[in-house]
C-alpha positions as CSV (number, residue, x, y, z in Angstrom):
1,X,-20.0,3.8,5.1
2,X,-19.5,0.8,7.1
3,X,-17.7,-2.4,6.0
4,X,-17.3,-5.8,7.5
5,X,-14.2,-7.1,7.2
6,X,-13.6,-11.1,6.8
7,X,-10.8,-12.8,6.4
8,X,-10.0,-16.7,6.5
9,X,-7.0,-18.7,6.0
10,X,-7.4,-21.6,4.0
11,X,-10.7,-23.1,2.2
12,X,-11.3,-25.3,4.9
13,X,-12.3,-22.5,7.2
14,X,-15.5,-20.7,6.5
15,X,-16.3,-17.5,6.8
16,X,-20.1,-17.8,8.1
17,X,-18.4,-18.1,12.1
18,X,-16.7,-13.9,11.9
19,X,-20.2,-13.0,9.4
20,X,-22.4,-14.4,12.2
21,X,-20.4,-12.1,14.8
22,X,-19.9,-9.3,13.3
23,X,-24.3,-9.3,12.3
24,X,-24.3,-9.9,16.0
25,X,-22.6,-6.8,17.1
26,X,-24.3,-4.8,14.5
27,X,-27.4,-6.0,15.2
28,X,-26.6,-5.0,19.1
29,X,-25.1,-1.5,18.5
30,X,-28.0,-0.5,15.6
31,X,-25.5,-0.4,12.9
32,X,-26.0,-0.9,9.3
33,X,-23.2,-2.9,7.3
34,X,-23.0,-0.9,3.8
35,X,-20.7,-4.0,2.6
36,X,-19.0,-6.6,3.3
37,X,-15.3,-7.8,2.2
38,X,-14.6,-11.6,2.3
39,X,-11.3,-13.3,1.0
40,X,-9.6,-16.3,1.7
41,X,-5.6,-15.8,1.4
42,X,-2.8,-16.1,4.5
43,X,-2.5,-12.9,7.0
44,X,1.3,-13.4,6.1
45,X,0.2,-11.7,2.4
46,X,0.8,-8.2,1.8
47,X,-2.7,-5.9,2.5
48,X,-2.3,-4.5,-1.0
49,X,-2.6,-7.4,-3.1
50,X,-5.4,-8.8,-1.1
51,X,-8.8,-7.2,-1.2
52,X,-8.3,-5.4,2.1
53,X,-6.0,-3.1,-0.2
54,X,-8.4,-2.1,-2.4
55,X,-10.7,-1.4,0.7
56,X,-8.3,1.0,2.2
57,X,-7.9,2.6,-0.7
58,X,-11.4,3.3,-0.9
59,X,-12.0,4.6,2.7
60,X,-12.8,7.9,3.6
61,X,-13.0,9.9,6.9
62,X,-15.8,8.8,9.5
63,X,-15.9,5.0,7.1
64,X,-16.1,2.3,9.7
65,X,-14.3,-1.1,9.4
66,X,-15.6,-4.2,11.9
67,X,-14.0,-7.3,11.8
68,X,-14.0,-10.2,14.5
69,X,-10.1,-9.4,15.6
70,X,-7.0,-8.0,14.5
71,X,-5.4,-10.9,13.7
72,X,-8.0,-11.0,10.9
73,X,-6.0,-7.9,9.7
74,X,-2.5,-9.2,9.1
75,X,-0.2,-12.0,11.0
76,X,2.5,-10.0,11.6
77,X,2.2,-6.9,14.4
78,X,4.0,-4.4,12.4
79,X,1.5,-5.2,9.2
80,X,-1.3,-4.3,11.6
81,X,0.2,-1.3,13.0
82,X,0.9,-0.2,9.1
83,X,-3.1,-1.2,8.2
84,X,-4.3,1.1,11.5
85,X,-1.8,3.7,11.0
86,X,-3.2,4.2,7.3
87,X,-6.8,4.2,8.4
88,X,-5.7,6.7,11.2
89,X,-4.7,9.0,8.3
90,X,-7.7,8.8,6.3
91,X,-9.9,9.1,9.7
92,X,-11.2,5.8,9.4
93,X,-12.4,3.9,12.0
94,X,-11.6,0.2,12.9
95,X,-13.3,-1.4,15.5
96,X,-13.0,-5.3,16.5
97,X,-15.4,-7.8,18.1
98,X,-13.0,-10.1,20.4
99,X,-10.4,-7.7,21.4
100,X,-12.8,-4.9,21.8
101,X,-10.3,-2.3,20.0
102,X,-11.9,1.2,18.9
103,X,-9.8,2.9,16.8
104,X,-11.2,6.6,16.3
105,X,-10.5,10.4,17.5
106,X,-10.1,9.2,21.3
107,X,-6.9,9.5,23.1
108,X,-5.9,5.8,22.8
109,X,-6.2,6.8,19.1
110,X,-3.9,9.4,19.3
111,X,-0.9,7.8,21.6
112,X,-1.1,4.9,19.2
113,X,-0.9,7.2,16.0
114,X,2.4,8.5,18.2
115,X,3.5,4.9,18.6
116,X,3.1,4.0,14.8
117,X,4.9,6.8,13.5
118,X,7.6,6.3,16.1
119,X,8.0,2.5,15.0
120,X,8.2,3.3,11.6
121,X,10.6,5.8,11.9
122,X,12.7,3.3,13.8
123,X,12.2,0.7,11.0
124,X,13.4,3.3,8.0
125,X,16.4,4.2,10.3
126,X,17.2,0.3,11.2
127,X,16.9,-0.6,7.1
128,X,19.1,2.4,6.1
129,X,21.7,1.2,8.4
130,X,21.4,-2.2,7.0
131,X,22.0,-1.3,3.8
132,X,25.2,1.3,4.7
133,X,26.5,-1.4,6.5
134,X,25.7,-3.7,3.5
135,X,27.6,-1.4,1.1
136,X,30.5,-0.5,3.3
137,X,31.1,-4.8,3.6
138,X,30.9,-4.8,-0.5
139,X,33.3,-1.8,-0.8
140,X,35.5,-3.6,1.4
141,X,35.4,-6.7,-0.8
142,X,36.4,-4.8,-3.3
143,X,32.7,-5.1,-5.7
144,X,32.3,-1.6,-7.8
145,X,29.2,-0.4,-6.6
146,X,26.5,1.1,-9.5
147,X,26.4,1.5,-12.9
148,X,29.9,1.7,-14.7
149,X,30.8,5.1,-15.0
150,X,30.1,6.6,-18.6
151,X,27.3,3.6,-19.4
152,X,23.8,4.9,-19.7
153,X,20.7,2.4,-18.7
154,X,19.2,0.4,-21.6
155,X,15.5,0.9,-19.8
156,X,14.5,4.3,-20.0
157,X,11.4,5.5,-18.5
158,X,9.4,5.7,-22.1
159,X,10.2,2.3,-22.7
160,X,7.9,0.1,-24.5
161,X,6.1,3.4,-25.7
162,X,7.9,3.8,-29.1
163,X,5.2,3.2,-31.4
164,X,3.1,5.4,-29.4
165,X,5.6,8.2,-29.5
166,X,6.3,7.7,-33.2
167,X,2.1,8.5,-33.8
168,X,1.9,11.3,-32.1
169,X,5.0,12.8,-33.5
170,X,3.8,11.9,-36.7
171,X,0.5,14.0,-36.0
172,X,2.6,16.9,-35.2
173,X,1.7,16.5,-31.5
174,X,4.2,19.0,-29.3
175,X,6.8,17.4,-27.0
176,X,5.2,19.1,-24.5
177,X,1.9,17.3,-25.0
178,X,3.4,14.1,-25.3
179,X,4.8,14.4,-21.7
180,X,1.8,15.4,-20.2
181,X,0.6,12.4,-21.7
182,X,3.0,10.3,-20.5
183,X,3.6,12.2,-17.3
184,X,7.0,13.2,-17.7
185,X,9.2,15.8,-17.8
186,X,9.6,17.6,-21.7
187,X,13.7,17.1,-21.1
188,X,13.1,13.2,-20.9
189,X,10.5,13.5,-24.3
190,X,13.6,14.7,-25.7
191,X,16.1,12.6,-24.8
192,X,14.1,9.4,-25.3
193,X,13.4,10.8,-28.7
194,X,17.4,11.1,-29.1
195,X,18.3,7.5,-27.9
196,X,15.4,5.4,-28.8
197,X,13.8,6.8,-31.8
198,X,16.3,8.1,-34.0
């Protein structure tokens, strides 16, 4: 499948300019678009809650995206990376008009798969020392870290299901059924049963 990609900031841009490119190049390489993804939201948003998520969700190896540039991707350099980086994974393809970037099964491809892992593994490290360092400044303010020792959490991970729970257990349902249902683990049937229900 291939997809064009469009993106636009704000209602007073219009998408027609990056449509009218990308037909261009497709038109020029013998491609066919198999369908096109338009939104209007800021770069600055997260790909997942803009329709770019859902399209990446959707991709499968040898899918092609075409969009005008990179910038049309994400604002921010390491949002991009992330966005290429996932479509390396699935063995999609990205390829852009104005910075004439392929991404694909070349060698380019493969030292900037290299490079994105390596960044991200630098950005995990630099966050968990952010937050050590964060704790270790609250520790030595004296602030009890966690939940007080002996209190149990009020959400449990079946909360809001009660009613649900109470049905099936009316209809003789097993508590192993119920947490296939659910998707959890038998042991937390149980103990939800014990704390919430009883």
């Amino acid at each position: 499948m291939v997809y064009g990609y469009i993106r636009v900031s704000s209602d007073k841009q219009t998408v027609e300019n990056q449509r009218f490119e990308i037909i261009n190049f497709v038109d020029a390489h013998g491609i066919k678009v198999d369908g096109w993804i338009e939104e209007t939201i800021s770069g600055i948003q997260g790909y997942d809650s803009r329709k770019l998520g859902t399209l990446l969700k959707r991709v499968k190896k040898d899918d092609l995206i075409i969009c005008v540039e990179l910038s049309r991707l994400g604002r921010s350099l390491f949002m991009i990376m992330e966005i290429l980086n996932l479509c390396m994974s699935k063995g999609c393809k990205v390829w852009t008009i104005k910075d004439n970037y392929r991404l694909g099964e070349d060698i380019q491809s493969k030292v900037l798969a290299f490079a994105f892992g390596l960044s991200a593994e630098i950005e995990r490290n630099l966050i968990s020392q952010r937050t050590r360092e964060a704790l270790a400044r609250k520790r030595a303010e004296g602030v009890v870290l966690g939940r007080p020792r002996g209190r149990k959490s009020a959400m449990l991970k079946l909360s809001g299901h009660e009613e649900a729970i109470r049905a099936l257990l009316q209809r003789k349902v097993p508590k192993t059924r119920i947490a296939k249902i659910f998707g959890v683990h038998r042991m937390t049937v149980d103990a939800f049963i014990k704390r919430a229900l009883v």
